[in-house]
C-alpha positions as CSV (number, residue, x, y, z in Angstrom):
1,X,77.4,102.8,124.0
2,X,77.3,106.2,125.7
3,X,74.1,104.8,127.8
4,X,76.2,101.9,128.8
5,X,79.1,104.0,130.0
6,X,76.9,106.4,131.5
7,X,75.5,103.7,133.7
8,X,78.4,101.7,134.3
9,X,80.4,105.2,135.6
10,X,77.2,105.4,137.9
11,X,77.3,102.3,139.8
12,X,81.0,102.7,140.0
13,X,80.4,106.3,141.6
14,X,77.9,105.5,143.6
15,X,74.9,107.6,142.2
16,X,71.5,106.6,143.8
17,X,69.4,106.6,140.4
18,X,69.4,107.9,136.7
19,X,66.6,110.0,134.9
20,X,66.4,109.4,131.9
21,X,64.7,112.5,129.4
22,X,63.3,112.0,126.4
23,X,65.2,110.8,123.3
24,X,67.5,109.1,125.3
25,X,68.6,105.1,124.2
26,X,67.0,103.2,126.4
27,X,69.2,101.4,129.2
28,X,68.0,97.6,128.6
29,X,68.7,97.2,125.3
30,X,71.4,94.5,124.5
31,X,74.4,96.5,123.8
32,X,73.6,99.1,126.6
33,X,73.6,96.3,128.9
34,X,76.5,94.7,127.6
35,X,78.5,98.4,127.7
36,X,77.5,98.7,131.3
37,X,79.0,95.1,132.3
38,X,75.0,95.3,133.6
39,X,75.2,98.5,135.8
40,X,72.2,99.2,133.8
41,X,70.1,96.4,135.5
42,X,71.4,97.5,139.5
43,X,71.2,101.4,138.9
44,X,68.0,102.2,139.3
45,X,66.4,104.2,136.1
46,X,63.5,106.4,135.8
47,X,62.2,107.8,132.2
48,X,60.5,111.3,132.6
49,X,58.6,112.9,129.5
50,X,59.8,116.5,130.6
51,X,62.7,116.8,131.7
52,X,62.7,120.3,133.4
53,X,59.9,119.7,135.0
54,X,61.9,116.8,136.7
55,X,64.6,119.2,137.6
56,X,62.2,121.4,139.2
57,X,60.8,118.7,141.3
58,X,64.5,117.3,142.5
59,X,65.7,121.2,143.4
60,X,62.2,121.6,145.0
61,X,63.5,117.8,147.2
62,X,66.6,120.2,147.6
63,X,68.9,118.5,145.1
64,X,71.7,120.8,143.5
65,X,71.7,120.7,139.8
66,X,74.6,120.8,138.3
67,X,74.6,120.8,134.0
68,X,77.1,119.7,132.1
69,X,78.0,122.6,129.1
70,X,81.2,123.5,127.5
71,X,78.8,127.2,126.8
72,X,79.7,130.2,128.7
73,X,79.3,130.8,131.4
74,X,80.0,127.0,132.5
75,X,81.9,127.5,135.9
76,X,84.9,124.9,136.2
77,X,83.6,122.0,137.5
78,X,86.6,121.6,140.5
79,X,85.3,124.6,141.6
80,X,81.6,123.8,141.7
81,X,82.6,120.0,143.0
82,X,84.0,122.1,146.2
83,X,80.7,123.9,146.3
84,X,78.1,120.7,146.0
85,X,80.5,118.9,148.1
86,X,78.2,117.6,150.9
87,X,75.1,118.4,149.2
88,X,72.6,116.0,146.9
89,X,73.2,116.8,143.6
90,X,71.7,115.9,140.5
91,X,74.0,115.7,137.7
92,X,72.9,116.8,133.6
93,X,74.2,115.9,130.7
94,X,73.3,116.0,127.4
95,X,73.9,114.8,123.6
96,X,77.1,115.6,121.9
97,X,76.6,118.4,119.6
98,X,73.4,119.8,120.5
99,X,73.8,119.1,124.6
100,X,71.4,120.5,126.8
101,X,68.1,122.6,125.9
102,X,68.1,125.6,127.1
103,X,65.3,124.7,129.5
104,X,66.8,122.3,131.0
105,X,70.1,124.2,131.7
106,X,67.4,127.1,133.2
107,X,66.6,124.8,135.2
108,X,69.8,123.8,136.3
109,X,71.5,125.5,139.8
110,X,74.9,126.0,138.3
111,X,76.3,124.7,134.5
112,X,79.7,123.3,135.2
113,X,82.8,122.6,132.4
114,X,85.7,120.7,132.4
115,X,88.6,122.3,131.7
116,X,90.0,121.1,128.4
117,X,93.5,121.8,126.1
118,X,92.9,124.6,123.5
119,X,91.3,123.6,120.6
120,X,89.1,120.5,122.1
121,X,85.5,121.8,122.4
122,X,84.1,118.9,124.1
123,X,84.2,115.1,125.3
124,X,82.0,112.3,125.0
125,X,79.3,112.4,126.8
126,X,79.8,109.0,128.8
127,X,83.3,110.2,129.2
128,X,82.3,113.8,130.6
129,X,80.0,111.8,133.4
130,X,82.3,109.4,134.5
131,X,85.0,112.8,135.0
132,X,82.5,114.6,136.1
133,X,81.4,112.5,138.7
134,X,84.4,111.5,139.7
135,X,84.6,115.5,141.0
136,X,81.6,115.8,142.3
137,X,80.9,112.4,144.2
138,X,84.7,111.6,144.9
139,X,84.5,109.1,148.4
140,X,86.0,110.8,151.1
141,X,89.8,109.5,152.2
């Protein structure tokens, strides 16, 4: 399910391509596809075996990396949106629970939050993307 939503937010936010790390459910399986309404067969999908290593070769292409964490010192992502705005950025985002490695958030330019009520430590993961790149790749007016 959250591979399907994490696709289908893609295609409707316009992102160029998703990398997929290891461990990750794999995008053409039945239900993914299904969850997706099929953005996972028009968003094109690369698996990478290391994933940090793929982060340093997109901020080498000068890509901004942005990670999704709800750990400190997470900036708020609004505020990082205004800074990536007009830039090519690559967004992270990990597992519930565990989330990110902490080489791939080395990795990352800047680790971005979203603001939540008190009490609420985090969000779905598909659900986090789609907000999340509704800040960050918002269509111009």
């Amino acid at each position: 399910d959250n591979v399907g939503g994490i696709f289908r937010n893609s295609l409707a936010f316009g992102v160029g391509g998703v990398i997929l790390g290891p461990g990750c459910g794999d995008p053409l399986y039945r239900k993914a596809i299904r969850t997706s309404m099929a953005a996972s067969l028009r968003v094109p999908f690369v698996p990478v075996p290391d994933l940090p290593e793929a982060l340093r070769t997109l901020r080498s292409r000068g890509f901004f990396v942005v990670a999704l964490s709800s750990r400190e010192p997470a900036a708020d992502l609004r505020r990082l949106a205004a800074e990536a705005a007009a830039r090519r950025v690559d967004l992270v985002a990990g597992s519930e629970g565990v989330g990110l490695s902490p080489a791939v958030l080395e990795e990352a330019d800047a680790a971005a939050r979203i603001p939540m009520a008190p009490g609420v430590d985090s969000l779905n993961v598909a659900t986090a993307t789609g907000i999340a790149l509704h800040e960050l790749f918002r269509p111009a007016a």
